[in-house]
N, C-alpha and C positions, 0 to 999 in steps of 0.2 A: 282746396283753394280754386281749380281751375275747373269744377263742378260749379262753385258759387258763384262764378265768373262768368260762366257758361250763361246759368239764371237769369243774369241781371242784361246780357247782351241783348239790343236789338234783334230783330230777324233778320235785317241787313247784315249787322255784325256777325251773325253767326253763319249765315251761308258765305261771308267771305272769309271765317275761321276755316269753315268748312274746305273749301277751296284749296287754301295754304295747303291744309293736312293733305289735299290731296297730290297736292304739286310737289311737295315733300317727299311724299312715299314713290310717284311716278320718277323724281328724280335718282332716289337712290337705288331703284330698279334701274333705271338706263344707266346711272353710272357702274353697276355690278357689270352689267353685261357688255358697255365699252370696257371695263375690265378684263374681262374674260375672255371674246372672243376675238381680236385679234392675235391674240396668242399660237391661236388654232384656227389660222386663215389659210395658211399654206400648208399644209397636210390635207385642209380642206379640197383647196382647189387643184391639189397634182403637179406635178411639170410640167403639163401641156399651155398653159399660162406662167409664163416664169416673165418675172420685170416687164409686165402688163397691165396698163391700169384698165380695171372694169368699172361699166357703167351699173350707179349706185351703188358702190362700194366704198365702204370705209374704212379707217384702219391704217396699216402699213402694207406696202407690197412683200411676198415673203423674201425673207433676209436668203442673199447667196454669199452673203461674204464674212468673215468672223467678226468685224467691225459693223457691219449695220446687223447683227446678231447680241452684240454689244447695246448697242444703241435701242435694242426693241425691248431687249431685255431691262435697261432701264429706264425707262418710257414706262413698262405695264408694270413691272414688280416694284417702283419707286412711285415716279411722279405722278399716275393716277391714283395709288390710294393717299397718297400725299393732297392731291388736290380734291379728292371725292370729300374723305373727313373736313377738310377746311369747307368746302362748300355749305354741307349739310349742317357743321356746327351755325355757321352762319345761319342758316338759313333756319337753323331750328329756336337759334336765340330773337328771330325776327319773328318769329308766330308766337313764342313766348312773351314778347315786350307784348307784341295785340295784345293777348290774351291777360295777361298779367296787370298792365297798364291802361288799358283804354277807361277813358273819365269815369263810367259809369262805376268800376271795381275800383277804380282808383282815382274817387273826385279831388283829393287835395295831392298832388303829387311833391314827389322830394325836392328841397331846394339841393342838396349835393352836386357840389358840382367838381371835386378831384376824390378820387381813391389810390392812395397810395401804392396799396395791392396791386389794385388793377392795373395799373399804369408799369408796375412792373411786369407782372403777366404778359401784358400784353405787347412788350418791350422784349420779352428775355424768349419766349416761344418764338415768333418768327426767327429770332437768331439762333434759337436750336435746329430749327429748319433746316438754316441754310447751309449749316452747319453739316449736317446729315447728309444735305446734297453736293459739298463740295467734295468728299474724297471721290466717289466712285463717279461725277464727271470731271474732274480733273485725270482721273483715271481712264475715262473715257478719248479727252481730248487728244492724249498722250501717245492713246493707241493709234487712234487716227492720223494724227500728225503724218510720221515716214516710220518706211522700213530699213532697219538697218541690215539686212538680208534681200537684198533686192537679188533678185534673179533676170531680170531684165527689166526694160525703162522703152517708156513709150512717152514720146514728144508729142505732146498739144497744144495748137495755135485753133483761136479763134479771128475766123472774117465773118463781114457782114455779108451774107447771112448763110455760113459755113462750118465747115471745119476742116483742118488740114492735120494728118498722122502721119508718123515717120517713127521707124524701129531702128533705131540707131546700133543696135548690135545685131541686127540680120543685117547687114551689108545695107543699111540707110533703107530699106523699103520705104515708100512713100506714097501719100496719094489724097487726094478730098474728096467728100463724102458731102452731097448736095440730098434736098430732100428730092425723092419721088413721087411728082404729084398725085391726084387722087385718080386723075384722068386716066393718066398709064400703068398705075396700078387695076380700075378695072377694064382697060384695055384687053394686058395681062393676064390677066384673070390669079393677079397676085393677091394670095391672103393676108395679108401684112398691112398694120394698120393706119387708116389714114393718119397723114403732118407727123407720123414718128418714123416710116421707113423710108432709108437710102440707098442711095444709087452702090456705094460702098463701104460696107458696113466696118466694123473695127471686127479684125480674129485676133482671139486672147486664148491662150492656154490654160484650163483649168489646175487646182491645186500650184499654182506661181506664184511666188509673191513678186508682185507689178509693180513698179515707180511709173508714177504720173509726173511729169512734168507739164503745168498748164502753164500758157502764155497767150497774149493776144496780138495780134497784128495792128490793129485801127483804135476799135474803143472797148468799154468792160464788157466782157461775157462770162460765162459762168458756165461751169462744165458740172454737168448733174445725173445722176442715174442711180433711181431709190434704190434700187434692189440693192446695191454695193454700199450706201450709206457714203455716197460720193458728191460733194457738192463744194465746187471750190471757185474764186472767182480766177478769171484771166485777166491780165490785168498787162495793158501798153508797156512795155520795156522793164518785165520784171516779171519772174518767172518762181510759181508757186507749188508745192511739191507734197504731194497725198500718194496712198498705194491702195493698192486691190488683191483680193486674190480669195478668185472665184469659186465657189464649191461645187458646182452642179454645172452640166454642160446645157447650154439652152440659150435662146436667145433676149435679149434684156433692150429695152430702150429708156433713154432719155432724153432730156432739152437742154437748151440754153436759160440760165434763169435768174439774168440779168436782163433788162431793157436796154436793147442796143440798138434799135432805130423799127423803121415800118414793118421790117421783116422778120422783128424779133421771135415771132408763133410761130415760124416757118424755120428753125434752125435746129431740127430732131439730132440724136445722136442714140445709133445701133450697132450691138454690138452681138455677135458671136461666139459664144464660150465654148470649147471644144477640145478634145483630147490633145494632149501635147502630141501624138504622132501624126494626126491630121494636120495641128497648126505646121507642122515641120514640112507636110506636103503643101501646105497655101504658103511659106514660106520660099519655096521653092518654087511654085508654081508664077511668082510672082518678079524672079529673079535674083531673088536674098540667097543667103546663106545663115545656116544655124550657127552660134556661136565657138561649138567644138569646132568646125571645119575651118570658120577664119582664123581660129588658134592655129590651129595643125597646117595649115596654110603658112601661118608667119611663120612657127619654128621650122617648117623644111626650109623658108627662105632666110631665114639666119645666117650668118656665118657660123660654122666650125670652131668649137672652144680647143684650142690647143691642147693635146694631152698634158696628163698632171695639174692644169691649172684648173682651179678652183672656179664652177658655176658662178657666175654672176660677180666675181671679185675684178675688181676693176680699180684697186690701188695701182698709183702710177709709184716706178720706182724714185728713188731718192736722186736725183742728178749729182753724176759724176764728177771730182775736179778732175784739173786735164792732167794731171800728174800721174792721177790712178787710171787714165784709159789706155795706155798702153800694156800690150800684152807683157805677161813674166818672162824674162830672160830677154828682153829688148833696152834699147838703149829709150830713155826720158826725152819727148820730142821738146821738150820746155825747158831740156837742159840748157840748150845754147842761148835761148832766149832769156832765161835769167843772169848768164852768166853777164850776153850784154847789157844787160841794166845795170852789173856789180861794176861793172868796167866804164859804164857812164857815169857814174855817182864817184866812181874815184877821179876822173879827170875835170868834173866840174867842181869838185874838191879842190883841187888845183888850181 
């Protein structure tokens, strides 16, 4: 059929059959190979690039966090060949209709105009779809959401056109983190990339699981950084809650990625991933303190549990009547005092 079809085509017609067939085939080549090769980007590129976006690069940046490991994984093993097949059917049933239908193969064409099949088909398949893709991103959402294992918590406020951190279980550590122009970076003679690095970057302990607390000061900002699969908005008087926890020590940048005014390209965020014995020295070096130490701190400053009395029991006794607080083998201080009530009630009696 698509021989005799072929025949009867114009040379027009057929150098733009031609064509199709090609655009077809070159498609489901590039779609194999955005298949494939993000997968194997970061084995590619090493550590020496870690949460670094390169020029001409596509893809994801490699995953350091179990959550954007999540998220890559169902990106290439889901939703491209999910989208690759749907494209190519398409596009294969539009060179078919050409080919099939144009006037010369098919001068009288069908009056048809419902098929009941089809209309179910084509009704009942995207809802299997989608169907496919809700558990493992709901599952996805879920993980991302919080941790209920947090090991520590890191406070984030957005200003225009800033950011302000604070470690609220190292003894409050605090501080903002402005971008480093380009000028005194090559002043410097710093390698660190232009409009992403700051004056004072964020130190995070690897293998932690992090509570983010984002919040904004003024208007919406959005706290982001691909490598972690972290993208959350900040938001004026209301404070929104995501975690991290980094696998590989190195250092990661990202933006703000919300529009928050002129200076929105200029609001980088860099961070330092690094062995928990180091972060315990920048922790120190900074004026904090590690959590064991503020612990062990309050319990010397405690009070003293009495002996025999129970840890943490802090029942109050039953209050006495005043009858029973005198000692045994003493006279009843409530004696006399009842007596004179017995002795009132008789004479008013009277």
């Amino acid at each position: 059929m698509v021989e005799s079809g072929l025949s009867l085509m114009t040379d027009l017609e057929k150098m733009t059959f031609k064509r199709l067939s090609l655009v077809a085939t070159l498609t489901g080549v590039l779609a194999l190979a955005l298949y494939a090769v993000p997968a194997f980007a970061g084995a590619a590129e090493g550590l020496e690039i870690i949460g670094q976006p390169k020029n001409w690069a596509y893809g994801f940046q490699p995953p350091a966090s179990p959550v954007k490991l999540q998220m890559e994984e169902f990106h290439n093993h889901l939703l491209v060949p999910i989208i690759t097949l749907s494209s190519l059917f398409v596009l294969a049933l539009l060179i078919w209709v050409v080919v099939r239908y144009n006037r010369h193969v098919n001068p009288t064409p069908s009056r048809t105009t419902h098929n009941t099949m089809l209309e179910i088909v084509w009704t009942v398949v995207p809802v299997v779809i989608l169907v496919l893709l809700v558990v493992p991103s709901m599952k996805l959402l879920y993980t991302a959401d919080r941790t209920h294992e947090a090991e520590m918590t890191l406070n984030i406020k957005g200003y225009q056109w800033y950011w302000g951190y604070e470690y609220p279980d190292h003894g409050g550590v605090n501080f903002l983190a402005n971008l480093v122009s380009e000028q005194d970076l090559k002043k410097n003679n710093d390698p660190r990339p232009r409009l992403l690095a700051t004056d004072n970057p964020i130190v995070l302990p690897v293998d932690t699981n992090i509570r983010l607390l984002i919040t904004a000061a003024d208007v919406l900002h959005a706290f982001a950084v691909p490598a972690f699969g972290v993208k959350l908005d900040a938001v004026p008087g209301h404070t929104n809650e995501t975690w991290v926890r980094i696998d590989k020590p190195g250092t990661y940048y990202g933006q703000c990625s919300e529009l928050c005014g002129a200076n929105h390209g200029f609001m980088p965020i860099e961070v330092n991933a690094v062995s928990k014995e180091r972060f315990a020295q920048w922790i120190h070096a900074q004026g904090g303190k590690m959590p064991a130490e503020i612990a062990a701190e309050k319990a010397a400053a405690a009070p003293s549990v009495a002996p025999g009395a129970a840890a943490g029991d802090t029942t109050l006794e039953k209050p006495k009547d005043a009858s029973e607080a005198h000692p045994p083998g003493t006279a009843d201080p409530t004696v006399k005092e009842k007596e004179a009530g017995k002795s009132g009630k008789k004479s008013g009696a009277k």
